[in-house]
TIDRENKOL-144440 format. One line per 4 residues: their letters; for each residue x, y, z of N, C-alpha, C, O. Coordinates in steps of 0.05 Angstrom, whole numbers, always signed. Each point is the difference from the previous one (the first is absolute). Layout:
BEGIN
A> X/Y/Z/X/Y/Z/X/Y/Z/X/Y/Z ~ ...
This chain:
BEGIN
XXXX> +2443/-1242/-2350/-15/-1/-25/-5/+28/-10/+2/+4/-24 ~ -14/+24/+46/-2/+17/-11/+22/+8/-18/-5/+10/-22 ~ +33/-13/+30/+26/+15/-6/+9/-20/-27/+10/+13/-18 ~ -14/-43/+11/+5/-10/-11/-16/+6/-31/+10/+9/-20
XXXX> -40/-17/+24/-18/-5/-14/-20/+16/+5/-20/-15/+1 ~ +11/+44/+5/-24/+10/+13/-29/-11/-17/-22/+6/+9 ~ +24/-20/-30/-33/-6/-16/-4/-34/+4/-19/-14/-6 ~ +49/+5/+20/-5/-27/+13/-6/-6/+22/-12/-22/+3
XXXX> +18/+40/+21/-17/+10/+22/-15/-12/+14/-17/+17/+6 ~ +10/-41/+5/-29/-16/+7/-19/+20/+19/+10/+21/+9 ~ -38/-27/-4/-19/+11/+10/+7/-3/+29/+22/-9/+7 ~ -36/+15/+8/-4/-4/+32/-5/-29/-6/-8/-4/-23
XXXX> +11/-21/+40/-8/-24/+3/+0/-12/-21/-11/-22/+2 ~ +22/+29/-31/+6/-16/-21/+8/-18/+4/-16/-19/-2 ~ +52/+12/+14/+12/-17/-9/-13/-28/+23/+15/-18/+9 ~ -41/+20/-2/-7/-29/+14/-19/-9/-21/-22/-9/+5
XXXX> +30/+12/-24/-22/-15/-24/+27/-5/-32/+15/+11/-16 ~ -26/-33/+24/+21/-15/-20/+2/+11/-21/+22/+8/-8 ~ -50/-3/-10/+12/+13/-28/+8/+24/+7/+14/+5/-20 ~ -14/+19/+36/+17/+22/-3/+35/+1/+9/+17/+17/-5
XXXX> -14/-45/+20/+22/+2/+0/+15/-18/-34/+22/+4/-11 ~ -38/-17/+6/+8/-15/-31/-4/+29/-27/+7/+1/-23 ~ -14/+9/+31/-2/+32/-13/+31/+16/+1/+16/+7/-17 ~ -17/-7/+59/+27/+16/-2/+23/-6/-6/+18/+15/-8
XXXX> -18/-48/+14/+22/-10/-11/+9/-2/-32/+23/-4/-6 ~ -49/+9/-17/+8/-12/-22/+7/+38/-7/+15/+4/-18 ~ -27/+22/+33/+14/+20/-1/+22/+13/+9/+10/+22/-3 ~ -4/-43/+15/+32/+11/+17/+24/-20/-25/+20/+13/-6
XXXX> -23/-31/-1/+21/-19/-18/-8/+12/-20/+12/-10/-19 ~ -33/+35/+7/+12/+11/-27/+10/+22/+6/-2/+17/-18 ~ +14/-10/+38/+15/+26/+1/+33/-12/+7/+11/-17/+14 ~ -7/+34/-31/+42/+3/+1/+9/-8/+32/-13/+7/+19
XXXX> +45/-26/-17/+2/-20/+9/+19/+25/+25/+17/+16/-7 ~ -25/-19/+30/+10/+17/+20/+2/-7/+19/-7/-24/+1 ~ +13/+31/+19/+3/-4/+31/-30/-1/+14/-12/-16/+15 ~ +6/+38/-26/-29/+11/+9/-20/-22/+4/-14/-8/+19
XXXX> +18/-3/-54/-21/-26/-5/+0/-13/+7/-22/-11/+4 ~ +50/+0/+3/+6/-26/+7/-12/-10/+35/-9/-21/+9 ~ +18/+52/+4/-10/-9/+26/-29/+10/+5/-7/+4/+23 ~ -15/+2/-47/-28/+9/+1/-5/-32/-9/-14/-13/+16
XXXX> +21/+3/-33/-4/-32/-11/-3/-17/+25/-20/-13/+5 ~ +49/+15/+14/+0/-15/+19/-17/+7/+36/-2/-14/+20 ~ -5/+37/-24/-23/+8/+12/-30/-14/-2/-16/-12/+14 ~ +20/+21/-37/-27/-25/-9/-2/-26/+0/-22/-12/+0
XXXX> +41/+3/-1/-5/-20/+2/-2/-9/+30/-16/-17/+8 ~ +33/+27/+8/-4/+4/+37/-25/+1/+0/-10/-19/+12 ~ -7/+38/-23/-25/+11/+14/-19/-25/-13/-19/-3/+15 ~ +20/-16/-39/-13/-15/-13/+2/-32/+21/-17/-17/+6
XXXX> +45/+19/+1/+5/-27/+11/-18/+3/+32/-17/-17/+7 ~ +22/+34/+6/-13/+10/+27/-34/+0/-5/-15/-9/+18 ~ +3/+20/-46/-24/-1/+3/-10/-26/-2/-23/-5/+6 ~ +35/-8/-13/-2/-31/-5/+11/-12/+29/-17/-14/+11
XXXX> +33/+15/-2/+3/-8/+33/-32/+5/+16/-15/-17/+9 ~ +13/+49/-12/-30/+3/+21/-23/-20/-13/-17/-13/+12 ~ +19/+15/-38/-25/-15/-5/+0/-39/+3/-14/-19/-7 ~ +36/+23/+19/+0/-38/+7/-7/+9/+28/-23/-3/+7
XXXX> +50/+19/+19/-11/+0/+19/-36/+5/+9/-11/-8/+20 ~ -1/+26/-44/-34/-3/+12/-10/-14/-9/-23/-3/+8 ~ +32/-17/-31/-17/-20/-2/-2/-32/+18/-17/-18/+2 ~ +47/+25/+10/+7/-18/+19/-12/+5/+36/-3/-18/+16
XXXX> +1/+38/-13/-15/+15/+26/-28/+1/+5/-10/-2/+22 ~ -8/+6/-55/-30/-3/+0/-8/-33/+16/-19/+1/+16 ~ +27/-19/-18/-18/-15/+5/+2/+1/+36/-19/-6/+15 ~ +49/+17/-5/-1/-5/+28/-9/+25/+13/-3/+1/+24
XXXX> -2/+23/-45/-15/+29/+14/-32/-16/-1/-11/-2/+22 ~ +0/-6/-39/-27/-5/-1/-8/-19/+22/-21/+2/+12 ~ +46/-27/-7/-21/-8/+26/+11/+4/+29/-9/-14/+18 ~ +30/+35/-13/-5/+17/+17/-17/+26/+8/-6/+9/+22
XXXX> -2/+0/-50/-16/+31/+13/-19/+9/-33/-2/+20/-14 ~ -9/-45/+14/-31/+3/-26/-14/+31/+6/-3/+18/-17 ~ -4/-19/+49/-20/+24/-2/+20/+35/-11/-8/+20/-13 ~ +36/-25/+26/+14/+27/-9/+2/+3/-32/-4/+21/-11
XXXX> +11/-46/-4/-3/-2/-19/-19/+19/-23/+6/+9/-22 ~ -36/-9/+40/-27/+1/-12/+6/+35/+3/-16/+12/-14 ~ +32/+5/+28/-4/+36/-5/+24/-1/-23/+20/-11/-8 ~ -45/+36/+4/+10/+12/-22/+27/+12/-5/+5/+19/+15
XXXX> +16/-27/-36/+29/+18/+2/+17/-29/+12/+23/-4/-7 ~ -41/-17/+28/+28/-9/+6/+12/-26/-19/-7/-21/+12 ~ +17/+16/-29/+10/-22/-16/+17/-26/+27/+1/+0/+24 ~ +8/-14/-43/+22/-22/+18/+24/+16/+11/+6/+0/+24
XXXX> +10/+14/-44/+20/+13/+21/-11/+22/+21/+17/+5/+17 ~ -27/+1/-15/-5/+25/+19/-17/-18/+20/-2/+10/+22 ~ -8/-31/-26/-10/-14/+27/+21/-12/+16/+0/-3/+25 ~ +17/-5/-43/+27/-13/+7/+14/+13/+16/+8/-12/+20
XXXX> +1/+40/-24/+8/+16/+14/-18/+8/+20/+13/+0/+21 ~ -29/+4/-18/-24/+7/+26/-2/-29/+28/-5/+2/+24 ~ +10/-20/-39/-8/-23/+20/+42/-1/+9/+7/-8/+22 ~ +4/+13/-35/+26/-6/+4/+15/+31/+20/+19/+4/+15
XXXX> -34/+5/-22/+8/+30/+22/-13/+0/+27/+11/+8/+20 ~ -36/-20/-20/-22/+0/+26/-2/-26/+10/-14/-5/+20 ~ +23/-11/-30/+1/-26/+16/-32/-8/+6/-19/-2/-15 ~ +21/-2/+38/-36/-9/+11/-19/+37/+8/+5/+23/+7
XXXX> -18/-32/-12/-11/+23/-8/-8/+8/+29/+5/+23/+8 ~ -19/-41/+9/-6/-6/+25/+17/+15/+19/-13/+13/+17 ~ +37/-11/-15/+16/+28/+11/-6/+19/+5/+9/+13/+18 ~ -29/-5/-38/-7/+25/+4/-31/-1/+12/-18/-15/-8
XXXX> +17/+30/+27/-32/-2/+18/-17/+16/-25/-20/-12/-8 ~ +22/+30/+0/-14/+9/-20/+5/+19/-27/+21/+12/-4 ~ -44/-14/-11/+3/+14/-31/+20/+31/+9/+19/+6/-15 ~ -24/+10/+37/+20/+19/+9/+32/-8/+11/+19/+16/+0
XXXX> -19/-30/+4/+22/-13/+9/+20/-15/-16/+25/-3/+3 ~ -48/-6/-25/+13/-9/-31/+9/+24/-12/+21/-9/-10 ~ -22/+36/+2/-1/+19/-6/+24/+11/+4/+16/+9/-16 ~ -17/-12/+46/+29/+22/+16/+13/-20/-14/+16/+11/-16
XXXX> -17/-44/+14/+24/-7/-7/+8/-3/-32/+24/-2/-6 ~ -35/+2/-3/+3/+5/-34/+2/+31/-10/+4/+10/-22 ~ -10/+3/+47/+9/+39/-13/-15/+8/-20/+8/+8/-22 ~ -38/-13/+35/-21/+6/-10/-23/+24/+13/-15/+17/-9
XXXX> +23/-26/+40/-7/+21/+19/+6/+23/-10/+22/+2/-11 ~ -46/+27/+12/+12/+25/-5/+8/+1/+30/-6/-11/+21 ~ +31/+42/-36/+5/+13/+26/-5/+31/-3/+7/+15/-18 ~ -24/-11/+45/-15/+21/-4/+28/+25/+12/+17/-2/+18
XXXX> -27/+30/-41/+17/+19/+8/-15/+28/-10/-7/+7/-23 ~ +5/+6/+47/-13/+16/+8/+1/+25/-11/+12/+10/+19 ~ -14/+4/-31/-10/+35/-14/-4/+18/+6/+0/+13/-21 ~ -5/+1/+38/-18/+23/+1/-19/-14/+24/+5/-5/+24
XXXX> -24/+2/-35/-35/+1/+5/-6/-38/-7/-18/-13/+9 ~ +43/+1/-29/-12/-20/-8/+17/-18/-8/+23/+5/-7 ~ -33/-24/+7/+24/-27/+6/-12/-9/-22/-22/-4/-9 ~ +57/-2/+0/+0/-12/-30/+23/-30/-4/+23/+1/+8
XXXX> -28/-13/-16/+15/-30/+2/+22/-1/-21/-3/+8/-23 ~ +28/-19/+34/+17/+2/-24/+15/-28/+8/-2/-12/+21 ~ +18/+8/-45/+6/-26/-2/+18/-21/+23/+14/+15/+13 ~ -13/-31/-8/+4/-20/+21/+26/-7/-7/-3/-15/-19
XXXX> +21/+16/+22/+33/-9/-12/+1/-35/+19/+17/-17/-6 ~ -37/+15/+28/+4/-12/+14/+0/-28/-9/+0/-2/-25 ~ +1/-27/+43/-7/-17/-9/+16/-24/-16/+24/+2/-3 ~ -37/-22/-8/+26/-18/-23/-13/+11/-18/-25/+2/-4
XXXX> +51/+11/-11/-9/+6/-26/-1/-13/-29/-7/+9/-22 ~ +18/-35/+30/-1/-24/-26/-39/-10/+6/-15/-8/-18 ~ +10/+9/+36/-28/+1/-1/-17/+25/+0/-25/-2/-3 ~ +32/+18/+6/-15/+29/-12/+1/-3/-26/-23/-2/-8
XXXX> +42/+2/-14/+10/-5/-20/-17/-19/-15/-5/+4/-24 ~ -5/-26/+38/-17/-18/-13/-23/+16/+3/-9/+8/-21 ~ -5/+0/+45/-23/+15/-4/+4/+22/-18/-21/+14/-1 ~ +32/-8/-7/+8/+30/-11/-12/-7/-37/-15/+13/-13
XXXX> +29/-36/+7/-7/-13/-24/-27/-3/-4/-15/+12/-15 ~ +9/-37/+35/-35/-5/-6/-19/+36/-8/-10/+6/-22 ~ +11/+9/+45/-7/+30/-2/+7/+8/-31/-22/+6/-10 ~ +45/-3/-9/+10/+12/-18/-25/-17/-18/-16/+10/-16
XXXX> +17/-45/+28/-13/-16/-24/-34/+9/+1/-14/-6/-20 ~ +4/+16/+39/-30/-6/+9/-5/+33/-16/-19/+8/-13 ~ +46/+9/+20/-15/+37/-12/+9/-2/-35/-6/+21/-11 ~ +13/-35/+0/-5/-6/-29/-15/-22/-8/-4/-9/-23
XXXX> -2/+1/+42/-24/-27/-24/-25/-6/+17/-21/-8/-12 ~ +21/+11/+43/-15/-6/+20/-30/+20/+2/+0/+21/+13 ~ -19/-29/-25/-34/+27/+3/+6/+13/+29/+11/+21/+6 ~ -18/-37/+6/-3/+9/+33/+27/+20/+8/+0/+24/+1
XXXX> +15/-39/+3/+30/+18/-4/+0/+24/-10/-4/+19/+16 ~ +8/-13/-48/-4/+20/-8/-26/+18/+11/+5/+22/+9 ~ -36/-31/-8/-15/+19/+9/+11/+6/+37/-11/+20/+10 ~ +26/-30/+2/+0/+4/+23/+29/+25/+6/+3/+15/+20
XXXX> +9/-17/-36/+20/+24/-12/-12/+19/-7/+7/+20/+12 ~ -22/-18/-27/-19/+30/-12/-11/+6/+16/-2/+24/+4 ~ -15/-45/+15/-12/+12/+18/+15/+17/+16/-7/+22/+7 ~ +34/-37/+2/+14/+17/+31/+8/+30/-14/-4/+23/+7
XXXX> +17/-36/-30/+6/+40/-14/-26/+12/+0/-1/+19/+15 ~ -19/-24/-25/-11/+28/-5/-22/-1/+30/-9/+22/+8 ~ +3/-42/+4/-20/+8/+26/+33/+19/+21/-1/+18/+15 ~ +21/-30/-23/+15/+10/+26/+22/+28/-12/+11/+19/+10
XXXX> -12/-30/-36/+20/+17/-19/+31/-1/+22/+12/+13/+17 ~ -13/-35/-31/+37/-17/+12/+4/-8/-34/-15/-2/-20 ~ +48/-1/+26/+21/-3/-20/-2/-22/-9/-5/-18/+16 ~ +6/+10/-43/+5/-30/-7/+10/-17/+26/-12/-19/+10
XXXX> +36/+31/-2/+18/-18/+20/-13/-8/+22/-2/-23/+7 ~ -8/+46/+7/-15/-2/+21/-26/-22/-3/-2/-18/+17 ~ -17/+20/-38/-18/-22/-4/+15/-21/+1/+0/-10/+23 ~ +14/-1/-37/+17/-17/-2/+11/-23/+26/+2/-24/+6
XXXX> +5/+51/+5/+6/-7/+36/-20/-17/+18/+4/-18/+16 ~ -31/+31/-25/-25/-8/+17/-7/-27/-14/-12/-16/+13 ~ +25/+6/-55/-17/-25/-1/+22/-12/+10/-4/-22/+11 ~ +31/+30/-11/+16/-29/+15/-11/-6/+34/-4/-22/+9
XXXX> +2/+41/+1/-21/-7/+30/-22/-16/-6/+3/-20/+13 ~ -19/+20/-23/-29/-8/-6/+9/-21/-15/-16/-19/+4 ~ +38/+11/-23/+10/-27/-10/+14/-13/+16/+8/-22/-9 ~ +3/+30/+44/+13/-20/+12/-13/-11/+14/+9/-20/+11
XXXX> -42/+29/-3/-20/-6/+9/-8/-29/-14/-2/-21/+13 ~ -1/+23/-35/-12/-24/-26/+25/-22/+9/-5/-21/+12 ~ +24/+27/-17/+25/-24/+4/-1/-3/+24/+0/-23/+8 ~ +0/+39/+7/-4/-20/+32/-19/-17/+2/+5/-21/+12
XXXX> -30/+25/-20/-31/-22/+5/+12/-20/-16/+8/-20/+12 ~ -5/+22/-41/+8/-25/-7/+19/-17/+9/-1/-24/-1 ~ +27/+43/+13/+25/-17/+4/-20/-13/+29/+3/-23/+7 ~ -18/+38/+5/-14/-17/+23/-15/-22/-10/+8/-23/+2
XXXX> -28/+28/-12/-17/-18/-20/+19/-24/-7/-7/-21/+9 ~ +38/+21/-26/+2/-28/-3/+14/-3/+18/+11/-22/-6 ~ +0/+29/+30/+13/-15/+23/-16/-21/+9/+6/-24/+1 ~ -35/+41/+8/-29/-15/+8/-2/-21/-18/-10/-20/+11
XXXX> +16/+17/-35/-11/-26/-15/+22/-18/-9/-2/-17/-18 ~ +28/+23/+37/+24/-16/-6/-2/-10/+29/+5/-24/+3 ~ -11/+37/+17/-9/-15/+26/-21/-22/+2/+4/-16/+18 ~ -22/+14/-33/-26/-20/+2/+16/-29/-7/+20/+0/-15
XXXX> -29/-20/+26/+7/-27/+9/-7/-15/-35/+11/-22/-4 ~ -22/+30/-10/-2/-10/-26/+19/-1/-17/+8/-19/-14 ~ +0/+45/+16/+35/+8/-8/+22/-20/-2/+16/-5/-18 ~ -21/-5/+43/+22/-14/+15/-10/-31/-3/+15/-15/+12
XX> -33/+3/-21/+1/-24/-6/-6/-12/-28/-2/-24/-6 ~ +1/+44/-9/-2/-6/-29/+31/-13/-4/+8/-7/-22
């Protein structure tokens, strides 16, 4: 689009909202008839038909995320797909003996590496990273819209004066903590005998 059209261009995250792609399309069919267009036309429409695929698959997934895992549901950042992916990467949650142990395995654990005088933590490559990835999201979702979140970012920069990234690092730790209680929390309430005779 830059090379075609640079003033037709869509924004960051435009084209998942219908009227900007009904915009780009009715600006791409008034420009002269080319190769260019033709396969920017048929792009769009790829990207239109697919956004329409995800939005059946989560509307088809919500009712069986909600009565597997209500309480994960309830933090902040996580929607239906990203729970979907979290319960589908970790299986029973119970595997893991604890919120540290959930950590190492989602590549959330820092790994500490040493300086001088002082040990400083840098990123974890370790782990499944289709479930880091989900934590990684909720985090992105909780430091743009989340109070607590955001004040708990400002805090680590300026009490510790660390990098965006680095804060960052510490809420996905402190957010794999939250998804473990809950993913514990509804195991515990998918185990109770009431469950099972309704």
């Amino acid at each position: 689009m830059h090379a075609l059209a640079p003033d037709l261009a869509p924004g960051k995250a435009a084209l998942s909202r219908a009227r900007a792609c009904a915009a780009l399309r009715a600006g791409l069919r008034g420009l002269p008839d080319s190769a260019g267009r033709r396969i920017a036309l048929a792009r769009l429409d790829r990207i239109t038909a697919l956004g329409s695929e995800i939005t059946q698959i989560e509307k088809d997934l919500a009712p069986l995320v909600e009565a597997l895992v209500p309480a994960l549901l309830q933090v902040p950042g996580i929607g239906t797909l990203t729970a979907a992916r979290i319960i589908g990467e970790t299986g029973d949650v119970r595997r893991s003996r604890s919120p540290a142990a959930f950590a190492r395995h989602n590549g959330t654990a820092p790994v500490p590496a040493w300086s001088g005088n002082s040990t400083v933590h840098r990123l974890n490559r370790a782990g499944n990273r289709k479930l880091n990835a989900a934590v990684h999201t909720a985090a992105i979702v909780q430091a743009r819209c989340h109070d607590g979140a955001r004040a708990f970012l400002q805090r680590r920069q300026e009490s510790r004066h660390e990098t965006r990234k680095s804060s960052l690092r510490a809420l996905k730790r402190h957010l794999s903590d939250v998804i473990y209680r809950a993913l514990q929390a509804d195991a515990w309430r998918l185990d109770q005998p009431s469950q099972h005779a309704a």
